[in-house]
Each structure stands twice: as C-alpha cells, then as structure tokens.
C-alpha atoms as one frame of an Amber mdcrd trajectory, in Angstrom:
protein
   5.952  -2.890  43.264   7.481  -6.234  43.249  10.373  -7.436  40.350   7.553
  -9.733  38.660   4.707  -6.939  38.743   7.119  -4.568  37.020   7.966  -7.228
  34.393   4.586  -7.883  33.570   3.815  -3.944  33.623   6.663  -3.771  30.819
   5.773  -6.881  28.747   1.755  -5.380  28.683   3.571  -1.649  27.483   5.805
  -3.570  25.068   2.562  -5.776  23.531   0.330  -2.499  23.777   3.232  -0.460
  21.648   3.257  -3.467  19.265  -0.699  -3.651  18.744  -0.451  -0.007  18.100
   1.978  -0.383  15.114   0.100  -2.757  13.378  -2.551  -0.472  13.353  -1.080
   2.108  12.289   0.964  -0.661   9.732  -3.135  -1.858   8.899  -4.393   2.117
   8.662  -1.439   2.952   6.011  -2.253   0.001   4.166  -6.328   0.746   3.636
  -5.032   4.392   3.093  -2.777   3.078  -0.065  -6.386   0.598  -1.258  -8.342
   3.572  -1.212  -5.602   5.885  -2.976  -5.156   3.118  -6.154  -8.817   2.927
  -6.159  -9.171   6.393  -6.917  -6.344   6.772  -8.934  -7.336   3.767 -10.908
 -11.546   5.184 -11.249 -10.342   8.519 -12.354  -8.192   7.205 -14.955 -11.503
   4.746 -16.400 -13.606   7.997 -16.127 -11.392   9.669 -18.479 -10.987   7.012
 -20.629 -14.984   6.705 -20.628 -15.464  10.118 -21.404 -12.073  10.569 -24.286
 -14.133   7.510 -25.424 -16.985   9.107 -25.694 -16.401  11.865 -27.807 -14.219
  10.177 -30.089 -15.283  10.230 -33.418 -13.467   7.569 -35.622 -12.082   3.310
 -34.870  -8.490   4.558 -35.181  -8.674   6.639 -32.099 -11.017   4.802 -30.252
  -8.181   2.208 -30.440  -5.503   4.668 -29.334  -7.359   5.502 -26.727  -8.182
   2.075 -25.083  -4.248   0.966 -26.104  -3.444   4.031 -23.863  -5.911   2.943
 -21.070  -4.009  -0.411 -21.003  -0.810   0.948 -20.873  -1.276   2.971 -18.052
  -3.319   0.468 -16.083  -0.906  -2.134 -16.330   1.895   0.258 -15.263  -0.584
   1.507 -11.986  -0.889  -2.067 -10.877   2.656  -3.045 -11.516   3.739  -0.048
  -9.307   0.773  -1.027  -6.693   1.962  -4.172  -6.180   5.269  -3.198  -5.534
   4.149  -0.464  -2.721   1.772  -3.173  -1.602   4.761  -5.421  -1.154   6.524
  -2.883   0.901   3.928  -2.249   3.142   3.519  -5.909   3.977   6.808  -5.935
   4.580   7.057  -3.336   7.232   3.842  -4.790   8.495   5.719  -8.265   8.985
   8.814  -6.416  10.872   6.815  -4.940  13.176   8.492  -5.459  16.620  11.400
  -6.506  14.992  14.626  -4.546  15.686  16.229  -2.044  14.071  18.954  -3.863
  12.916  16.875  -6.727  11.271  14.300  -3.704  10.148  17.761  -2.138   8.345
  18.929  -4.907   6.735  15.174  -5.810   5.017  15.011  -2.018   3.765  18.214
  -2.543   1.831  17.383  -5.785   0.457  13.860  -4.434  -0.937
C-alpha cells in the first residue's frame, strides 16, 4: 500500500470512529427524552388519580401545589442533563485535553 492509500485508510477509520460516537452521543440522548417522559407521565398519573379520590378544595389544592413543585424541579434538573449531553455531543472528536477542561467547567 502506498503512503497516500494508508492516509486515506486512516482518515476513513478516524471519520467512521467519529460517526459512531455521535450515535451513540444521539442514542443516549433519545434514551434520556424517553426516560423524562416517563418519569414526567407517571408523576401526572398519580397526580390524576390522588386527584381523584380527593374529597375536599383544600387538598385538591395541596395536591396540584405538590404536582407543580415537583414538575418544575424534573424539568429544571432535565435541562441541566440535557445540557450535558449536548455538550459531550459537541466535543465529540475533540481531545482529551479540551474534553477535560469542558467537564470541569460544567
């Protein structure tokens, strides 16, 4: 094999090893979408049904103060795991030193 075949062996390897991290970078972030979504229709199901059985304004209030509560603290946590994944996602192919220095700023 010639000097320029080899290089162009190693650059497809290199951009082959890169496509496959963003997949796996695009797989972990659908896997995190579908894990809030099911946290987040569990949580309105029991809501729904403590709703539902509740018998007087007072905790019917309770109740839907304590839905908001936790649903605002779900999506303020989501967005911050969100964040992190799009921010490996954005160092893929970087290297490790630059990958380093973004985990200890975040």
């Amino acid at each position: 094999m010639s000097e320029a075949t080899d290089s162009a062996v190693t650059t497809w390897m290199q951009a082959v090893d890169g496509y496959q991290t963003c997949l796996q970078a695009c797989i972990g972030w659908q896997q995190e979408l579908a894990r809030f979504a099911d946290l987040r229709l569990a949580g309105n199901r029991r809501t729904w049904e403590a709703l539902m059985s509740t018998r007087d304004v007072a905790q019917a209030l309770k109740i839907q103060q304590d839905w908001a509560t936790q649903a605002a603290s779900d999506y303020t946590e989501e967005a911050t795991r969100l964040a992190r994944l799009a921010t490996s996602l954005s160092l893929t192919g970087t290297t490790p030193d630059v990958q380093t220095a973004a985990t200890l700023v975040a």
